[in-house]
C-alpha positions in Angstrom: 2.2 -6.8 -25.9 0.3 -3.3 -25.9 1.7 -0.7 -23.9 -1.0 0.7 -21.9 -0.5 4.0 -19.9 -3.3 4.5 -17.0 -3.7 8.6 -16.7 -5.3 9.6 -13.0 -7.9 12.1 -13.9 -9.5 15.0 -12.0 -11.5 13.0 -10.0 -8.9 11.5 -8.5 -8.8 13.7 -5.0 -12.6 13.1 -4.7 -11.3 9.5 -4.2 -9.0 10.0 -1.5 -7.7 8.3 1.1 -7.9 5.2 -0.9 -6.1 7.3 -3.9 -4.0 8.6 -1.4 -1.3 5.5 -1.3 -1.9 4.4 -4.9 -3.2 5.5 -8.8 -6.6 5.0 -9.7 -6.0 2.0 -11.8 -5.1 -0.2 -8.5 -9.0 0.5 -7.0 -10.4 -2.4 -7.1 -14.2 -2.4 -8.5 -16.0 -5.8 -9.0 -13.5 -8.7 -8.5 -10.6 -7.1 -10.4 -8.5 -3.7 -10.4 -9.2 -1.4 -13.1 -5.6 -2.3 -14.4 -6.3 -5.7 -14.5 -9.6 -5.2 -16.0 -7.1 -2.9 -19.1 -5.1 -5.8 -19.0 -6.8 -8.8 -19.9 -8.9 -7.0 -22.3 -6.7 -5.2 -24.1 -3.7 -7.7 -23.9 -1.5 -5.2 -22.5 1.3 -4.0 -19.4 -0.3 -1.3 -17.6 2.3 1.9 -16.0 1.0 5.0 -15.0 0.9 8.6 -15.0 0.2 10.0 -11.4 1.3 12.0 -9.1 4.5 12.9 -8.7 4.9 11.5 -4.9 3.4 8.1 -6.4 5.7 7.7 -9.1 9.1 5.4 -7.8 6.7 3.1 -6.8 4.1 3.4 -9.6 6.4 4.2 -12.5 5.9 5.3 -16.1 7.1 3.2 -19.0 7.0 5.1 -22.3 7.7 3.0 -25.9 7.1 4.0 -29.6 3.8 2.8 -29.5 1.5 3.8 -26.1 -2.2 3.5 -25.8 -3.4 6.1 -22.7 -6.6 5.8 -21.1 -8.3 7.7 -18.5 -7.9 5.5 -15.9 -11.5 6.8 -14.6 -13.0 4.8 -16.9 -14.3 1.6 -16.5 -13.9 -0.9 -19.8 -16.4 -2.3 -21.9 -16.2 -4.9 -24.4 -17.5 -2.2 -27.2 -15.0 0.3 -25.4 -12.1 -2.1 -25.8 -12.9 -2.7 -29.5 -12.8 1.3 -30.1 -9.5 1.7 -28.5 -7.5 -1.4 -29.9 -8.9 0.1 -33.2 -7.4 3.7 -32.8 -4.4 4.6 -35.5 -1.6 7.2 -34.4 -3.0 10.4 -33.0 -6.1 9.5 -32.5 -8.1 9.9 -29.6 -11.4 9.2 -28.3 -13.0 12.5 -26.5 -16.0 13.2 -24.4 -16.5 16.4 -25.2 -12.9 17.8 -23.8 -12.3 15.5 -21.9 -9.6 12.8 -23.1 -10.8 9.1 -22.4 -8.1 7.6 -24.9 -5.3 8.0 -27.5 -2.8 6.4 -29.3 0.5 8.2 -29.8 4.2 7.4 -30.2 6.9 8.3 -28.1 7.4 11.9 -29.4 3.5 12.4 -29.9 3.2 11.8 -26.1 5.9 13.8 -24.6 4.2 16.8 -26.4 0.9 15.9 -25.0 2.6 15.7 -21.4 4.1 18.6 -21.8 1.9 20.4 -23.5 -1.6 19.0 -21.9 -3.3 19.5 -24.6 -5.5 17.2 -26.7 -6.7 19.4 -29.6 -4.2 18.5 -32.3 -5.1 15.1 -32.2 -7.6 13.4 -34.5 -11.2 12.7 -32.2 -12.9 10.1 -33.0 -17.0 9.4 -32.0 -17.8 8.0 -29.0 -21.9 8.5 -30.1 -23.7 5.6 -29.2 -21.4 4.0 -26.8 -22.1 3.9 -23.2 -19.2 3.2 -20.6 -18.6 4.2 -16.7 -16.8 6.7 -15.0 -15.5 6.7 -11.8 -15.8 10.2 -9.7 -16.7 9.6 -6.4 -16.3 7.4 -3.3 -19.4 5.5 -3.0 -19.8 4.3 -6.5 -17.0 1.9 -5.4 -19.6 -0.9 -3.4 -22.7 0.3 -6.1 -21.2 -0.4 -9.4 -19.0 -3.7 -7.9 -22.3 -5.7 -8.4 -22.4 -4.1 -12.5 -18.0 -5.0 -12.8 -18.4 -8.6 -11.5 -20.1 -10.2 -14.0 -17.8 -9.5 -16.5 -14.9 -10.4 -14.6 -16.6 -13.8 -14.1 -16.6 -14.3 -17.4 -13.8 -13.4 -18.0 -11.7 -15.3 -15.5 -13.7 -18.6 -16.3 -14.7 -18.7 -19.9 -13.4 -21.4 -21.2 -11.6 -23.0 -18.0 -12.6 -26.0 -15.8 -13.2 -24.9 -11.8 -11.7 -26.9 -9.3 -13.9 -29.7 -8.0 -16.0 -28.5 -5.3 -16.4 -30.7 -2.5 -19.6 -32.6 -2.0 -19.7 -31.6 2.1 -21.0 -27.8 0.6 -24.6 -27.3 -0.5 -25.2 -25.5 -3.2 -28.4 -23.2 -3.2 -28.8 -22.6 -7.4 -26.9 -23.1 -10.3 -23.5 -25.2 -9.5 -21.8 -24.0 -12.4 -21.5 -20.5 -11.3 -19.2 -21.4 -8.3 -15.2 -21.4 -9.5 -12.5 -22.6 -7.8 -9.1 -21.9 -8.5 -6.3 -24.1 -8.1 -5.5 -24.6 -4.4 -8.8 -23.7 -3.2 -10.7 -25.0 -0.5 -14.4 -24.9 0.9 -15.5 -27.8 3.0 -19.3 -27.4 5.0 -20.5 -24.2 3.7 -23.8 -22.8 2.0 -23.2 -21.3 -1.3 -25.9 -19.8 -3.1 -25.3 -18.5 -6.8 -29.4 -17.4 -7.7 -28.5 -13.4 -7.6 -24.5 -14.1 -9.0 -21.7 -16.0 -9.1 -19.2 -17.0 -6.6 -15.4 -17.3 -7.1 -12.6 -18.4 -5.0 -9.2 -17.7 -6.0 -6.2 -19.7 -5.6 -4.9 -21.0 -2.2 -8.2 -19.3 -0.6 -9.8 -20.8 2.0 -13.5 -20.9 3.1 -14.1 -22.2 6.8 -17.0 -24.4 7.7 -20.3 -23.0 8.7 -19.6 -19.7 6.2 -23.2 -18.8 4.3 -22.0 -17.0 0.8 -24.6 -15.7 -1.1 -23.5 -14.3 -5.1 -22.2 -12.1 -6.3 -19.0 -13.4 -4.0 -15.3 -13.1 -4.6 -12.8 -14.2 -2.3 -9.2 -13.4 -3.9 -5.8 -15.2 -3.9 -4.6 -16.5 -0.8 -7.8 -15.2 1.4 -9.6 -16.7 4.3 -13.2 -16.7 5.3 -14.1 -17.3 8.9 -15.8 -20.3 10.0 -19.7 -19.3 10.5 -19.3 -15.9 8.4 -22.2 -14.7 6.8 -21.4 -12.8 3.1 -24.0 -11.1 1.1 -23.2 -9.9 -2.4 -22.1 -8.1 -4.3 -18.7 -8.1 -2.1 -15.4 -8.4 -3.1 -12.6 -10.1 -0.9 -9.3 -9.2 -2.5 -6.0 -11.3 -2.4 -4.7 -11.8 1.0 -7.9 -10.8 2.7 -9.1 -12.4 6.2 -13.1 -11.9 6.4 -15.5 -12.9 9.3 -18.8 -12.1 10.9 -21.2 -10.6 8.3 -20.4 -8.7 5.1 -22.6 -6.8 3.4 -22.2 -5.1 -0.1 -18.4 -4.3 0.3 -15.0 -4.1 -1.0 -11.9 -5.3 0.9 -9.0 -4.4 -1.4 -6.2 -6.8 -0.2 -4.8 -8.0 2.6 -7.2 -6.2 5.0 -8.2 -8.0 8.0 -12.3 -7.8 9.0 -11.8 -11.3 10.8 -14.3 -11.2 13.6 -17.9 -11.2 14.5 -19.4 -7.7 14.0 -20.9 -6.0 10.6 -20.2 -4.4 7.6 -22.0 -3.1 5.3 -21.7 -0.9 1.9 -18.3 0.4 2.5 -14.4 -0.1 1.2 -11.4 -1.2 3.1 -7.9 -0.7 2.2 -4.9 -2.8 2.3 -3.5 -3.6 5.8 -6.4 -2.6 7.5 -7.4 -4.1 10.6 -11.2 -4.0 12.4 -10.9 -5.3 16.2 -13.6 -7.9 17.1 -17.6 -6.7 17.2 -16.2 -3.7 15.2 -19.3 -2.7 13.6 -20.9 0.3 11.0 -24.0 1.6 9.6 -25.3 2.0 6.5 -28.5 3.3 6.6 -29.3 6.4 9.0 -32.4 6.3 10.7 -34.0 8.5 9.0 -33.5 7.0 5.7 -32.4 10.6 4.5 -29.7 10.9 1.7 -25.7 10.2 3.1 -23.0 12.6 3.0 -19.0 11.9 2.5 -16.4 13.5 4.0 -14.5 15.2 0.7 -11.1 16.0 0.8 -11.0 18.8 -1.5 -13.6 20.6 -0.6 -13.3 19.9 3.0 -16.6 19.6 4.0 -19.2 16.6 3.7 -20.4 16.4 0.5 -24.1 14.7 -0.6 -23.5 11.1 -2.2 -27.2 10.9 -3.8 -27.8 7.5 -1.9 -29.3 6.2 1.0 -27.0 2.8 1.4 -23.3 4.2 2.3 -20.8 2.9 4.8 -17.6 3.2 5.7 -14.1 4.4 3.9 -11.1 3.3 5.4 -7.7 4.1 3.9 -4.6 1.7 3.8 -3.0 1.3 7.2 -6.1 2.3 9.4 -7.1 0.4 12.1 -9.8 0.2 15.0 -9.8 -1.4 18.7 -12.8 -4.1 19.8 -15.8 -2.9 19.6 -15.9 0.1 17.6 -18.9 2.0 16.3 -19.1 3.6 13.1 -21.8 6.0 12.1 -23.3 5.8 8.7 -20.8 7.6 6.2 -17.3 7.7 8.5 -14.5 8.4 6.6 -11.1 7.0 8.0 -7.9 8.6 6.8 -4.5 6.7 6.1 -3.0 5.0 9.1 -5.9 6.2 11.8 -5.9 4.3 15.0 -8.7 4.7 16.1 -10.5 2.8 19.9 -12.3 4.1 23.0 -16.3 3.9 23.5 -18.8 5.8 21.3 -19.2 7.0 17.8 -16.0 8.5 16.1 -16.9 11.7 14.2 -17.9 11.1 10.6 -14.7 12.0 9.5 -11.1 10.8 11.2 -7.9 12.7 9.8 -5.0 10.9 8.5 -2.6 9.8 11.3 -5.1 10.2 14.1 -5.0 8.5 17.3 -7.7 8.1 19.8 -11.4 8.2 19.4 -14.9 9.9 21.1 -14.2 9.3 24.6 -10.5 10.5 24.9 -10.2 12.8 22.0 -7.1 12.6 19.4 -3.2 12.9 19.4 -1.0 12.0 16.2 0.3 9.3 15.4 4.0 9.6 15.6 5.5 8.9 12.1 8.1 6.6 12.9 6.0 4.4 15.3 3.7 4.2 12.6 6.1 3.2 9.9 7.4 0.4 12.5 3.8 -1.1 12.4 3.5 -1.1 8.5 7.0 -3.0 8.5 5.9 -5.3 11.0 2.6 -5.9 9.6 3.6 -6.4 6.1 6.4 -8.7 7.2 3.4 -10.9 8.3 2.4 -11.4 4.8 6.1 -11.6 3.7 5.8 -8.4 1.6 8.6 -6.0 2.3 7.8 -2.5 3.8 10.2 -0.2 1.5 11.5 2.9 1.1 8.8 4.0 -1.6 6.2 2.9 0.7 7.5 5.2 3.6 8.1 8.3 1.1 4.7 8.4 -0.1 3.1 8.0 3.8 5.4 10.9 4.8 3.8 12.7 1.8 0.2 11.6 3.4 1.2 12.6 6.7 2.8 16.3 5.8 0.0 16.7 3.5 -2.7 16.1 5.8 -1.7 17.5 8.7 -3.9 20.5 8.8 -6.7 18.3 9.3 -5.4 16.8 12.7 -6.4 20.7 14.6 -5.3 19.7 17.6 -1.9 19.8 17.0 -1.7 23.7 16.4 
């Protein structure tokens, strides 16, 4: 089996929170993560390099032979081919910027240590067009260009679960897969703009209106009567309700009740309260600006259609508004009436109408334990290092603590 090594590349803080609490390889973009993606295509075992606070959980794992790849990139069947056909010390460059190599042990200890690529044999990438990822919102827009290709490659050659007769089927039946254990009973699926997949033990309630490109991942429920347009992406673990609009859930995030989203990304053990709802579209129709955490300041995204970003642990009360472009930081809580500013520091608690205090570490840390006991997934001493790292790190943002 190849040994793949995922490298985090500059872009990475113009990613966070969601790169806050994990490497770039584990976003999820279309219905896979871009390590899974490197996976199945290369036949390989995916470690990482990343940052230094990340790395007990997310651990390197060096052997004589290592392929590294920017883990930026998004793979492509002609990509893939390049890459598995690299000999030692060579590399593939754009310009100077290292998308892959293949080096042995020694070969990439110097490299780390060294960071430098320029004694290594580059090798044309002329002619070959592939994806980077570099900011924020290109999550939702190129989810719809990553799920057709994870389709295929999920389903070629496999047999879908039967689907039940009590669903009708607006378009091509074929294009729906079911994975073991899946169920679907009284719902509208309609495959004429994509495909639709269910993975396994997921569950779709009766009444729910899917319309392609759909995934709903491992172990997931839909809502009775929810209402999803494509492309969205419903990772493992994942309850989804009310209507969803050109998103990503990444897993076990919890958007359960009636309210909408649109165009936006929610991390794992999120929670929206019921008739939370967000915008996507300002009413102007003018060009939306992200909160960046580098630069500290909102920074243009080039696009009209942009939601909400919600790192991992951040949850909101019933009936929570959020303006078009909100950024939510890593374990927010945020309730209360009217609009949230755009941009909601790590650790924040409160909202518009009673302003913010901070979320006390240790309560905080109580919560994740007794939410990811919920979904029998242990709450562990990594997991706590790296939000302490968030919550030191971030706390010049949350001004009204000094």
């Amino acid at each position: 089996m190849l040994n793949i090594i995922l490298f985090d590349s500059d872009a990475r803080s113009n990613l966070l929170p969601l790169t806050a609490t994990r490497p770039m390889g584990e976003l999820r973009i279309g219905i896979l993560t871009i390590r899974e993606k490197w996976e199945r295509m290369l036949r390989g075992s995916v470690s990482y390099i990343t940052q230094e606070y990340l790395q007990d959980k997310y651990p390197i794992h060096i052997e004589e032979d290592n392929v590294i790849i920017n883990a930026g990139v998004l793979p492509t069947d002609a990509l893939a081919a390049k890459i598995s056909a690299l000999k030692q010390n060579e590399a593939l460059l754009l310009g100077d910027e290292l998308i892959a190599a293949r080096l042995n042990e020694a070969r990439f200890e110097h490299l780390i240590e060294d960071e430098e690529v320029h004694e290594m044999q580059g090798v044309s990438l002329e002619g070959l067009a592939f994806t980077t990822i570099e900011q924020l919102h290109q999550l939702t827009h190129l989810a719809g260009k990553s799920f057709e290709a994870d389709f295929q490659m999920l389903t070629s050659g496999r047999a879908s679960q039967p689907l039940s007769p009590s669903n009708q089927v607006v378009g091509k039946r074929e294009r729906i897969f079911l994975e073991e254990g899946a169920k679907a009973e009284c719902c509208i699926f309609n495959t004429n703009d994509g495909p639709i997949y269910i993975g396994k033990n997921a569950e779709v309630m009766e009444g729910s209106i899917l319309r392609g490109p759909v995934s709903i991942g491992n172990d997931s429920m839909v809502k009775m009567g929810a209402k999803i347009y494509g492309p969205t992406i419903i990772g493992p673990g994942c309850r989804a309700g009310g209507e969803i609009t050109r998103s990503i859930l990444m897993a076990n995030a919890n958007k359960s009740h009636d309210g909408y989203l649109g165009d936006s990304v929610l991390g794992e053990w999120t929670n929206l309260g019921a008739d939370t709802n967000n915008s996507n579209l300002k009413n102007n129709y003018s060009e939306v600006k992200l909160w960046n955490y580098t630069t500290e300041k909102f920074e243009k995204t080039g696009t009209q259609f942009c939601g909400m970003i919600m790192g991992d642990h951040a949850k909101c009360g019933i009936n929570t508004m959020f303006n078009t472009g909100t950024v939510v930081g890593v374990f927010a809580n945020v309730y209360g009436a009217g609009y949230p500013r755009n941009f909601v520091p790590d650790f924040a608690w409160g909202g518009a109408d009673g302003g913010y205090r901070t979320y006390r570490f240790n309560e905080a840390c109580a919560t994740a334990e007794a939410v990811m006991a919920r979904r029998n997934i242990p709450f562990t001493e990594f997991d706590k290092a790296i939000l302490y790292h968030i919550y030191d790190l971030t706390a010049h943002f949350r001004t009204w603590d000094k």
